[in-house]
PDBQT receptor file of N, H, CA, C and O in Angstrom, charges set to zero:
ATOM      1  N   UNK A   1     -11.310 -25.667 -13.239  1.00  0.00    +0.000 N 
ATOM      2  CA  UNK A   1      -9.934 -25.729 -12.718  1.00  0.00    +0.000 C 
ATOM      3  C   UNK A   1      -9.988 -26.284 -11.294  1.00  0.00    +0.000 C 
ATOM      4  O   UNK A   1     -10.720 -25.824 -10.418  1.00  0.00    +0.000 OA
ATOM      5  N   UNK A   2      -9.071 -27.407 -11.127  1.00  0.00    +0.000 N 
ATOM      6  H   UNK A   2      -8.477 -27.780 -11.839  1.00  0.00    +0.000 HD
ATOM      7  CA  UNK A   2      -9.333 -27.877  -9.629  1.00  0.00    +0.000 C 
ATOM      8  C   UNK A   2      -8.239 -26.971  -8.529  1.00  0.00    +0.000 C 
ATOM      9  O   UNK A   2      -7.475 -26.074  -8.885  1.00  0.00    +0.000 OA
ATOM     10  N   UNK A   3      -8.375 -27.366  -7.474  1.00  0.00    +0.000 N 
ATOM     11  H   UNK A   3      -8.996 -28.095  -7.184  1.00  0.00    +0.000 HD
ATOM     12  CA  UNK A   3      -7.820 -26.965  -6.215  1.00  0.00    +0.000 C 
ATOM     13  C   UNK A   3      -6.008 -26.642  -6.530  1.00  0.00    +0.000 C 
ATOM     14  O   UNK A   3      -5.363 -25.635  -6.236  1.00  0.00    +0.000 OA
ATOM     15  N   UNK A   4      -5.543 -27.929  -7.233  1.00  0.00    +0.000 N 
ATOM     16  H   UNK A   4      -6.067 -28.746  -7.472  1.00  0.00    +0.000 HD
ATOM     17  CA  UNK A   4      -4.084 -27.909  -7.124  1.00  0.00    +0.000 C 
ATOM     18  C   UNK A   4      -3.530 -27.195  -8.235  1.00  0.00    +0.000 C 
ATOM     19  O   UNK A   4      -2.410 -26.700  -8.105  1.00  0.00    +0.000 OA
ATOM     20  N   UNK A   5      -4.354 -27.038  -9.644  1.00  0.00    +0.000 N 
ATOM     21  H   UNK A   5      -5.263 -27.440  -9.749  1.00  0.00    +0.000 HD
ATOM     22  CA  UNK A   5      -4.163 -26.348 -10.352  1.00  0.00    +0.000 C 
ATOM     23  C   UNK A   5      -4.446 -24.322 -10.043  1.00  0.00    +0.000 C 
ATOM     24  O   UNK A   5      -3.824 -23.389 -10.552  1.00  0.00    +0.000 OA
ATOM     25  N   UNK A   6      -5.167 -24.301  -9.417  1.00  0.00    +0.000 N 
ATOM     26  H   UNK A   6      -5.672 -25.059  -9.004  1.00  0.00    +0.000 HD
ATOM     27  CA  UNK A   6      -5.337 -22.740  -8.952  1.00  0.00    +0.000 C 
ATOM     28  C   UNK A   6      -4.567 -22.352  -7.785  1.00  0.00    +0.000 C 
ATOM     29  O   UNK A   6      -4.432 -21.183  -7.424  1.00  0.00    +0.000 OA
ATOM     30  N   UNK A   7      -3.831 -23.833  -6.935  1.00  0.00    +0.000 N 
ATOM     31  H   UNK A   7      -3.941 -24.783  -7.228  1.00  0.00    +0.000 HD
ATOM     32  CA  UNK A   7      -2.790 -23.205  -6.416  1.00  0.00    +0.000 C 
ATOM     33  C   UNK A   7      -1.415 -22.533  -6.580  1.00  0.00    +0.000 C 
ATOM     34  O   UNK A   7      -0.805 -21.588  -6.080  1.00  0.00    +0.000 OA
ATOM     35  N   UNK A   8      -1.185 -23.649  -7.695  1.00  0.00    +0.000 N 
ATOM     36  H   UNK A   8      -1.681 -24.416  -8.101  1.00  0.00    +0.000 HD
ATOM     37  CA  UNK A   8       0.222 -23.386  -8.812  1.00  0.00    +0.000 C 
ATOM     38  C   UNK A   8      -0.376 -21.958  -9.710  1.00  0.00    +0.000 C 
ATOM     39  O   UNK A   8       0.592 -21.294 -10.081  1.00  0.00    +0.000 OA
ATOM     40  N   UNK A   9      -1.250 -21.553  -9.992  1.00  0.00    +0.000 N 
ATOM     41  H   UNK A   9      -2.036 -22.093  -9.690  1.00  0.00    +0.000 HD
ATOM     42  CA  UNK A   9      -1.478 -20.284 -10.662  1.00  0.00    +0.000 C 
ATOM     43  C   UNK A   9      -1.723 -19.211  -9.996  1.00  0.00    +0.000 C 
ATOM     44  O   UNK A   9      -1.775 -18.095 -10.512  1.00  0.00    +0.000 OA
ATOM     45  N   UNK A  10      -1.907 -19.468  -8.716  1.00  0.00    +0.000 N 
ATOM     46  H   UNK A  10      -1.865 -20.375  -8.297  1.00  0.00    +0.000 HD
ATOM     47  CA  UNK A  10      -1.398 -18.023  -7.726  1.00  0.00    +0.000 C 
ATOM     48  C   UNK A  10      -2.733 -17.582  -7.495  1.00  0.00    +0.000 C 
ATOM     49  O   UNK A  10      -2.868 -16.444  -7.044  1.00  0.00    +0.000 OA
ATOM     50  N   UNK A  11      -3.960 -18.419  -7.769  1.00  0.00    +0.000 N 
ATOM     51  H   UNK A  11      -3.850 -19.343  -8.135  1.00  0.00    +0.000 HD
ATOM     52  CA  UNK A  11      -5.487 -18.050  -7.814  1.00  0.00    +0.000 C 
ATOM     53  C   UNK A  11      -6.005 -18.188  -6.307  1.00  0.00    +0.000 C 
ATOM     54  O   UNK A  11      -6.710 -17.449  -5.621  1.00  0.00    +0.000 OA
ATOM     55  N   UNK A  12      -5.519 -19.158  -6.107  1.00  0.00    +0.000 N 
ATOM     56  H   UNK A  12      -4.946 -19.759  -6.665  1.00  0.00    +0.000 HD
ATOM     57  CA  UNK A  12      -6.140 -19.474  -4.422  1.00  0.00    +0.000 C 
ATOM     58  C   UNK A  12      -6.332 -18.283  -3.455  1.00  0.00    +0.000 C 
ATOM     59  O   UNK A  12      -5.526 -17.668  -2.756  1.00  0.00    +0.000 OA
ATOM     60  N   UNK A  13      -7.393 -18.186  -3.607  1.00  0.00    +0.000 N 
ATOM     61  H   UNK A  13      -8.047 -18.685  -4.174  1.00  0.00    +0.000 HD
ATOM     62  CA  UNK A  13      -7.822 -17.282  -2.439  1.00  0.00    +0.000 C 
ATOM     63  C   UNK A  13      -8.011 -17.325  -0.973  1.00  0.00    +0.000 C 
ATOM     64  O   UNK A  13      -7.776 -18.442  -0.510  1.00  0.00    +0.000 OA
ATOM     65  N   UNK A  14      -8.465 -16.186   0.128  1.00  0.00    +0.000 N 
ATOM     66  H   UNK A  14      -8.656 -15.280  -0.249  1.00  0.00    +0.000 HD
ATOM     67  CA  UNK A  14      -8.683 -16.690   1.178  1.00  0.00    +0.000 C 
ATOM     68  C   UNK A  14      -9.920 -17.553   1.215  1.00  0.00    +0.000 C 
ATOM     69  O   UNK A  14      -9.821 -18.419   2.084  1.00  0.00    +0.000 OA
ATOM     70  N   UNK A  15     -11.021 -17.587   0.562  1.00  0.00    +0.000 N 
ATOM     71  H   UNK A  15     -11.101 -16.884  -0.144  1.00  0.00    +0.000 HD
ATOM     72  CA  UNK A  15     -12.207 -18.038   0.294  1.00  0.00    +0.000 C 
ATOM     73  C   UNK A  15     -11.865 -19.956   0.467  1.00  0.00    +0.000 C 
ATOM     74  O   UNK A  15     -12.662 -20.720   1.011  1.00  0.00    +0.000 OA
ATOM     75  N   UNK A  16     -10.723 -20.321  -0.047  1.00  0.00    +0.000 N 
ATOM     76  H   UNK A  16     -10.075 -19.700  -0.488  1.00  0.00    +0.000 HD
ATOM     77  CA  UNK A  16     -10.580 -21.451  -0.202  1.00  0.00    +0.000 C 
ATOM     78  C   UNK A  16     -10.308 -22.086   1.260  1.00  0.00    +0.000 C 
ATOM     79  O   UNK A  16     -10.325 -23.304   1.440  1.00  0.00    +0.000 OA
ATOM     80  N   UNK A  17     -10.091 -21.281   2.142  1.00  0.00    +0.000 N 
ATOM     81  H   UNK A  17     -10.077 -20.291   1.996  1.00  0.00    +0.000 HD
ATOM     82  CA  UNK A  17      -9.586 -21.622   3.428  1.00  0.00    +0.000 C 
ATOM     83  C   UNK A  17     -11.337 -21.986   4.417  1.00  0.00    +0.000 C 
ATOM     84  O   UNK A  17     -11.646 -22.924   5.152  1.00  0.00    +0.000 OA
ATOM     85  N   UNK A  18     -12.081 -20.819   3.988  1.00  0.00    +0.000 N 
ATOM     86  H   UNK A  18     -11.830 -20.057   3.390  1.00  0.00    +0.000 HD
ATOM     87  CA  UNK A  18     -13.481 -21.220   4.213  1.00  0.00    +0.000 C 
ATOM     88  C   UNK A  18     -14.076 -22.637   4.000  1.00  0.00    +0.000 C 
ATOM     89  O   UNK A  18     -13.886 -23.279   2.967  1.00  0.00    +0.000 OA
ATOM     90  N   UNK A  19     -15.132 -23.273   5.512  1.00  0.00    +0.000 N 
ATOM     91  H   UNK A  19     -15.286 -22.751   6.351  1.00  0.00    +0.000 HD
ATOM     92  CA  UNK A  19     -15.837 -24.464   4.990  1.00  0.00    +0.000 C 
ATOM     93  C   UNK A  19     -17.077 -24.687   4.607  1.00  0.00    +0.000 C 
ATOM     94  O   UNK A  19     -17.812 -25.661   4.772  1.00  0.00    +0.000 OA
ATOM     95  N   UNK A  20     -17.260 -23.453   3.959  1.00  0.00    +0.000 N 
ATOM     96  H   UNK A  20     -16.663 -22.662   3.825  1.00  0.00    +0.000 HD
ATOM     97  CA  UNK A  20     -18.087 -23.312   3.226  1.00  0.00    +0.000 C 
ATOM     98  C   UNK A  20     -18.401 -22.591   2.088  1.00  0.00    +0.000 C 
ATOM     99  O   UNK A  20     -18.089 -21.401   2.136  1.00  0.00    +0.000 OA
ATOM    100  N   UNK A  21     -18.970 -23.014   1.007  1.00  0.00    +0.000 N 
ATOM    101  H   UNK A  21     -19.223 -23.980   0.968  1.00  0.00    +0.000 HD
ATOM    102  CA  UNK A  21     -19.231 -21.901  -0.280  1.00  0.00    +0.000 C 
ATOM    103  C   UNK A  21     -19.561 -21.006  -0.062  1.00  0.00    +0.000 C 
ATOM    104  O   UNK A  21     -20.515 -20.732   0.665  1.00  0.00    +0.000 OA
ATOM    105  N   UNK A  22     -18.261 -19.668  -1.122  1.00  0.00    +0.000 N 
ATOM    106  H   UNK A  22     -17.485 -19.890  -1.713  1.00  0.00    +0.000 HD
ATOM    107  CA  UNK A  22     -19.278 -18.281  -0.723  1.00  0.00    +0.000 C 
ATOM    108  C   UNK A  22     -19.202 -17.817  -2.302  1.00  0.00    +0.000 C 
ATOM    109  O   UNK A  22     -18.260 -18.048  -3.061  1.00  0.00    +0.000 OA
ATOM    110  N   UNK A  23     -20.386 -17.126  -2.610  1.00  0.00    +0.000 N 
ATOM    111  H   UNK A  23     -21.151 -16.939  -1.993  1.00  0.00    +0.000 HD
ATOM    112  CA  UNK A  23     -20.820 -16.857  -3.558  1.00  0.00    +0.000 C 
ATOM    113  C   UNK A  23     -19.843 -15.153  -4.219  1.00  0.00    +0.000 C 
ATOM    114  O   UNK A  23     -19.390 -14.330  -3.424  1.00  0.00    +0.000 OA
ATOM    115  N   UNK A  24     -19.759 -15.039  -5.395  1.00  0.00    +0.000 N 
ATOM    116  H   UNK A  24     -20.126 -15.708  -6.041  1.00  0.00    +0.000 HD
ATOM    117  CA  UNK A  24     -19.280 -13.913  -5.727  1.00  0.00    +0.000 C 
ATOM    118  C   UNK A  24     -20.290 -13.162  -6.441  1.00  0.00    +0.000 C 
ATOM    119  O   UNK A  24     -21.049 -13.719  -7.234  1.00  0.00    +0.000 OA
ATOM    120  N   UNK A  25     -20.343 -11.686  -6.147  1.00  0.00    +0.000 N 
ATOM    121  H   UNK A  25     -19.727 -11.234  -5.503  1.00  0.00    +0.000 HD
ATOM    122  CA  UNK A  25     -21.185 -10.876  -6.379  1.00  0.00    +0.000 C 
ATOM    123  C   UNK A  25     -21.115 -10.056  -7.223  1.00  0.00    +0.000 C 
ATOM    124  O   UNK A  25     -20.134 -10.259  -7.938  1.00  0.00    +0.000 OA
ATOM    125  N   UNK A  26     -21.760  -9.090  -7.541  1.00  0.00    +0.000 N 
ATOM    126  H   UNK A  26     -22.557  -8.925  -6.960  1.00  0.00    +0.000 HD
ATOM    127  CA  UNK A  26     -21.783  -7.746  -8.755  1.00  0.00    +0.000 C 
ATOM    128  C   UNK A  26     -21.869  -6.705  -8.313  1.00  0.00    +0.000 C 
ATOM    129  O   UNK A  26     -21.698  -6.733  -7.094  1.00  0.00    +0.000 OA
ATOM    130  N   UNK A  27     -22.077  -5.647  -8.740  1.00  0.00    +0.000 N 
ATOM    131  H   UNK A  27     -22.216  -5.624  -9.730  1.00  0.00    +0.000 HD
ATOM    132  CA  UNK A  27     -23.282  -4.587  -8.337  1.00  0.00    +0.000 C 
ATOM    133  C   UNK A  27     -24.632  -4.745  -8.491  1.00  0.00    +0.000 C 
ATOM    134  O   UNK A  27     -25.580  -4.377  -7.798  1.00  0.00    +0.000 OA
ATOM    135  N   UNK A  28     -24.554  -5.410  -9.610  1.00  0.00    +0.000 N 
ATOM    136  H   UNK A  28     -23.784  -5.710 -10.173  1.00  0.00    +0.000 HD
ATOM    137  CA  UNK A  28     -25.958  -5.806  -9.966  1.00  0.00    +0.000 C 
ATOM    138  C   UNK A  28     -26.789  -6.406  -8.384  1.00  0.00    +0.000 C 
ATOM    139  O   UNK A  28     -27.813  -6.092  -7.776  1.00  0.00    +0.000 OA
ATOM    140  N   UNK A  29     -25.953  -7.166  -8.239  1.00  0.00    +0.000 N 
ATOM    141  H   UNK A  29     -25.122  -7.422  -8.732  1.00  0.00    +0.000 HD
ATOM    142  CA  UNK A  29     -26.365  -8.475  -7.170  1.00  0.00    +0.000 C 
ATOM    143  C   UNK A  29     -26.306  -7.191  -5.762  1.00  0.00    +0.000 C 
ATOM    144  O   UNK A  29     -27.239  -7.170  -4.959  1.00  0.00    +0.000 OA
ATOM    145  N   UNK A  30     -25.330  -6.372  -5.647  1.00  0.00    +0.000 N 
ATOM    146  H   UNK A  30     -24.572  -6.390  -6.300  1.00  0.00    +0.000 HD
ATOM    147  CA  UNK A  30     -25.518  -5.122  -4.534  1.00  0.00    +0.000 C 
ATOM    148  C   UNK A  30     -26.981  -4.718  -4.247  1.00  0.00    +0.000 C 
ATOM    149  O   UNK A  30     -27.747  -4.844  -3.291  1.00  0.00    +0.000 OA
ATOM    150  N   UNK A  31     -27.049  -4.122  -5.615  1.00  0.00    +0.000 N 
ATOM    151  H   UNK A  31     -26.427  -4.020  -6.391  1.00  0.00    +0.000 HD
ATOM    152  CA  UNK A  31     -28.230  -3.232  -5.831  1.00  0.00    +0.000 C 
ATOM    153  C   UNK A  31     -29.492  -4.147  -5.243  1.00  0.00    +0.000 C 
ATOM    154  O   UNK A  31     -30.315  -3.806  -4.393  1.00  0.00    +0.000 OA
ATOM    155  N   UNK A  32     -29.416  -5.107  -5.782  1.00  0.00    +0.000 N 
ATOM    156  H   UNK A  32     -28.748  -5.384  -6.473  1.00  0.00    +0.000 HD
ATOM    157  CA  UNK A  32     -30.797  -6.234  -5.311  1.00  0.00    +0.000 C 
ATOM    158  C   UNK A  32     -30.962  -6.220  -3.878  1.00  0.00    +0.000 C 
ATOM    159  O   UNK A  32     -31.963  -5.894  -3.240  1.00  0.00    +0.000 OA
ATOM    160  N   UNK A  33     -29.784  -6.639  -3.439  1.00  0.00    +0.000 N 
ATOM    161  H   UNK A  33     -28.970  -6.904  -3.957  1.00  0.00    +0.000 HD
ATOM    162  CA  UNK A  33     -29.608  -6.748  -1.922  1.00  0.00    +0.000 C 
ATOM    163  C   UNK A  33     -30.019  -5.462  -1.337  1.00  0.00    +0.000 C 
ATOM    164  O   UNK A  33     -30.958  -5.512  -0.542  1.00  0.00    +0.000 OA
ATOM    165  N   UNK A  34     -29.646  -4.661  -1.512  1.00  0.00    +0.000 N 
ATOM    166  H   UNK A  34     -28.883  -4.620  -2.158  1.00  0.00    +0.000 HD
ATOM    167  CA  UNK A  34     -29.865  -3.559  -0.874  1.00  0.00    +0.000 C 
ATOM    168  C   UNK A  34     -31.619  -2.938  -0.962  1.00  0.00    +0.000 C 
ATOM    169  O   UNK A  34     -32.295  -2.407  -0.081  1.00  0.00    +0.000 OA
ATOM    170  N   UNK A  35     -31.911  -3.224  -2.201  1.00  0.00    +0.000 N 
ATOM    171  H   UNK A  35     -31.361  -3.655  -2.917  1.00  0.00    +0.000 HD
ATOM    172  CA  UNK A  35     -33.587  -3.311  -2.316  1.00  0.00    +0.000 C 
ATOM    173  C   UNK A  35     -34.356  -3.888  -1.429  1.00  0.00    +0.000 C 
ATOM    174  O   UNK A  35     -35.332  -3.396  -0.862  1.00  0.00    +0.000 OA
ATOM    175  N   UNK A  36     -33.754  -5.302  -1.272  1.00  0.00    +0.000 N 
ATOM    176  H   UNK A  36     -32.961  -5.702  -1.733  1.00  0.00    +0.000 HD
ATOM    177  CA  UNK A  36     -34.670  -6.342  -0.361  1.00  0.00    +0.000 C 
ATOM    178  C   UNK A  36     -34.406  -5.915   0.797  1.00  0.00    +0.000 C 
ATOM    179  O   UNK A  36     -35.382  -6.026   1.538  1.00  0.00    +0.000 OA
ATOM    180  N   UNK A  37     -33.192  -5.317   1.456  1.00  0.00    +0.000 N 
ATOM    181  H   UNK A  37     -32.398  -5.227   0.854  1.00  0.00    +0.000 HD
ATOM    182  CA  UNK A  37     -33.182  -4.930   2.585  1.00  0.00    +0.000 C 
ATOM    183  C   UNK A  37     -34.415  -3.819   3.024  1.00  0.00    +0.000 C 
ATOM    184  O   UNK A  37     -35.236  -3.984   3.926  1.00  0.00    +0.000 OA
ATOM    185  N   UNK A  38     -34.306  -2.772   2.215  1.00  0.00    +0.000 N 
ATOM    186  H   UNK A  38     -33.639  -2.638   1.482  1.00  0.00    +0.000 HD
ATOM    187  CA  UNK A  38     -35.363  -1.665   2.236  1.00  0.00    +0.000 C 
ATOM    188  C   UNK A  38     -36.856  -2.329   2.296  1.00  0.00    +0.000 C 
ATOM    189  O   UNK A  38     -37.633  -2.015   3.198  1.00  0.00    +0.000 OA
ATOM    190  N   UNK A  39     -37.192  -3.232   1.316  1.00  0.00    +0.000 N 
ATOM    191  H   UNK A  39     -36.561  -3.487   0.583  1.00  0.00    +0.000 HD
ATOM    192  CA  UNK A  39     -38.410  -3.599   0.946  1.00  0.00    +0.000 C 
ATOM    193  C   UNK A  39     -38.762  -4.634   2.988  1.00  0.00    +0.000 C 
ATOM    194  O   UNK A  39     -39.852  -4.677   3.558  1.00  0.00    +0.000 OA
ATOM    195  N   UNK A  40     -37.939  -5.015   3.310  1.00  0.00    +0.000 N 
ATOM    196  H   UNK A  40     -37.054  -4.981   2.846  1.00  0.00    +0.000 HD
ATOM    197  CA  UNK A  40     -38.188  -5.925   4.224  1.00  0.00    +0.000 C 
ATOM    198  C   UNK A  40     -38.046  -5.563   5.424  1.00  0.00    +0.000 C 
ATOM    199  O   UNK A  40     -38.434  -6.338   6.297  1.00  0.00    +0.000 OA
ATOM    200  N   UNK A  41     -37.401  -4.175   5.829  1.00  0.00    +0.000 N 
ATOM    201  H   UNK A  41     -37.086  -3.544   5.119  1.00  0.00    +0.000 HD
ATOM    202  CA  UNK A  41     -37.064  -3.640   6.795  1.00  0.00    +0.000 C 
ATOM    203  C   UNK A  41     -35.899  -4.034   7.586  1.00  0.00    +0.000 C 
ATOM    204  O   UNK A  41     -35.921  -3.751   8.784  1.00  0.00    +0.000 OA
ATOM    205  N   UNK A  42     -34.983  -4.583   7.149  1.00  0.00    +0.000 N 
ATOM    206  H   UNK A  42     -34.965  -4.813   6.176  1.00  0.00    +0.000 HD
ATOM    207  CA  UNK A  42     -33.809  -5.482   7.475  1.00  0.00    +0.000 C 
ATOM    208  C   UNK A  42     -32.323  -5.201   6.812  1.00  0.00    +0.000 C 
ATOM    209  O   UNK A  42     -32.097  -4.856   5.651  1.00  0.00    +0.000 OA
ATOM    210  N   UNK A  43     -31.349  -5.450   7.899  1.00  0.00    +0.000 N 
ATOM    211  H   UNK A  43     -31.532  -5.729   8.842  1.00  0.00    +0.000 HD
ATOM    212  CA  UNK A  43     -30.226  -5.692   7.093  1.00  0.00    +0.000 C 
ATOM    213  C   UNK A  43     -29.743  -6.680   7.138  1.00  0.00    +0.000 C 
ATOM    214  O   UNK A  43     -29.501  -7.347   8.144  1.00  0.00    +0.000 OA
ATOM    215  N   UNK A  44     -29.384  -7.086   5.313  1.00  0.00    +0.000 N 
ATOM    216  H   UNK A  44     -29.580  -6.544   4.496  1.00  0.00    +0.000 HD
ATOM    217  CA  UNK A  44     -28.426  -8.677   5.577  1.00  0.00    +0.000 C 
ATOM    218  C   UNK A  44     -27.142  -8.521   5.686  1.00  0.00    +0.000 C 
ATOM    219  O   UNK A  44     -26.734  -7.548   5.052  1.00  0.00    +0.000 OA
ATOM    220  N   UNK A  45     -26.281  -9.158   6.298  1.00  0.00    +0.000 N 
ATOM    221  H   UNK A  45     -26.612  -9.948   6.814  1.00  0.00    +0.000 HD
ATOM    222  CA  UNK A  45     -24.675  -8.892   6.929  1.00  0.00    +0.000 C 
ATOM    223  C   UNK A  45     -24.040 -10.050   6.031  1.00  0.00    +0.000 C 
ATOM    224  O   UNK A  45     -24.178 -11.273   6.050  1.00  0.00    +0.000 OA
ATOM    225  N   UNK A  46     -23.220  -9.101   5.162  1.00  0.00    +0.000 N 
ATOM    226  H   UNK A  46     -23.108  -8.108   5.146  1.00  0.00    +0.000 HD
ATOM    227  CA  UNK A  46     -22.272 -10.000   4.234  1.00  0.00    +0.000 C 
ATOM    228  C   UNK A  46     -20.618 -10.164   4.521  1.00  0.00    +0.000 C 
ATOM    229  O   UNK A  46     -20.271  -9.119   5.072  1.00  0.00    +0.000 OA
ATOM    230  N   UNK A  47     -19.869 -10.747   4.419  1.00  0.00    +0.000 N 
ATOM    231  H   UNK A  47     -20.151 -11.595   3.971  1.00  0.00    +0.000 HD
ATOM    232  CA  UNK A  47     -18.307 -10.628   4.526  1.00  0.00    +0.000 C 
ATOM    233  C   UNK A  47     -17.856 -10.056   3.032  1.00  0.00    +0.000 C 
ATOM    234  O   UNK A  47     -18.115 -10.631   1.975  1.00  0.00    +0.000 OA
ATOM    235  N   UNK A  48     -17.152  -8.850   3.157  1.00  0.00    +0.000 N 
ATOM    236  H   UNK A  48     -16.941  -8.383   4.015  1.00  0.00    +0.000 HD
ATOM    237  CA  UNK A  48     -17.090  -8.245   1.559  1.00  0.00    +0.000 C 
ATOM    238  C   UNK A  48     -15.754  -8.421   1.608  1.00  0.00    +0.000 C 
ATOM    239  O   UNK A  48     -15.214  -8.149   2.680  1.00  0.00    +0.000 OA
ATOM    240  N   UNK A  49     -14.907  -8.909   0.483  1.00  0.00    +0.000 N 
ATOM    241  H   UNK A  49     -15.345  -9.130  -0.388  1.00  0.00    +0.000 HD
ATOM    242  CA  UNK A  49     -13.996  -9.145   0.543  1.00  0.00    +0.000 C 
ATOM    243  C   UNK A  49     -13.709  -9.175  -0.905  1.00  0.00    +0.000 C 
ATOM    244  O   UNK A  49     -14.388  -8.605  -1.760  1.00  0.00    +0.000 OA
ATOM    245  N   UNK A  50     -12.217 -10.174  -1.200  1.00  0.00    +0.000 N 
ATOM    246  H   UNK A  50     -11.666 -10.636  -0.505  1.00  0.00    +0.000 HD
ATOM    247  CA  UNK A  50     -12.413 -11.292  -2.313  1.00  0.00    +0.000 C 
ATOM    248  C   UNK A  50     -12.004 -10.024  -3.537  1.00  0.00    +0.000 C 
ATOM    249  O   UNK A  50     -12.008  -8.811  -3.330  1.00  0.00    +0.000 OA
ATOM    250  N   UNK A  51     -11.768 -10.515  -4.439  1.00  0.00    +0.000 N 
ATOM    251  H   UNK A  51     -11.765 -11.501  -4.608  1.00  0.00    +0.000 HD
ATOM    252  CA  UNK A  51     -11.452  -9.494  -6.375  1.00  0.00    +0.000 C 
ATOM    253  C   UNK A  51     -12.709  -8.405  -5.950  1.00  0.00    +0.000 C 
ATOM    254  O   UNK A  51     -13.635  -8.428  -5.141  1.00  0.00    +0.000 OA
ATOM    255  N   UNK A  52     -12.231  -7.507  -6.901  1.00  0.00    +0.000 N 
ATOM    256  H   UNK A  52     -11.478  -7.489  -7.559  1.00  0.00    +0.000 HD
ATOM    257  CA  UNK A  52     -13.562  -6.509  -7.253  1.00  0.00    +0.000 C 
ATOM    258  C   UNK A  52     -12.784  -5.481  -6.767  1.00  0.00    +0.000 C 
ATOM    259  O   UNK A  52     -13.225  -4.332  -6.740  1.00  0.00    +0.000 OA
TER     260      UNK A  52
């Protein structure tokens, strides 16, 4: 679905205003993250937002 079609369907998100791709996540994809953080001694800083 392109840009002008997901505008007329009320889909457009704030994401689209971004200039850059952002990826959508799970829990699944949480859980990982949060592993690698532990495993690496680090935290990664996400913008949580967006459906879900």
């Amino acid at each position: 679905m392109d840009s002008a079609a997901r505008e007329q369907s009320g889909e457009l998100g704030i994401y689209e205003s971004f200039p850059f791709p952002v990826a959508q996540i799970n829990d699944d994809d949480v859980l990982r993250i949060q592993q690698l953080e532990q495993d690496l001694g680090v935290v990664l800083v996400a913008y949580e937002g967006g459906e879900g």
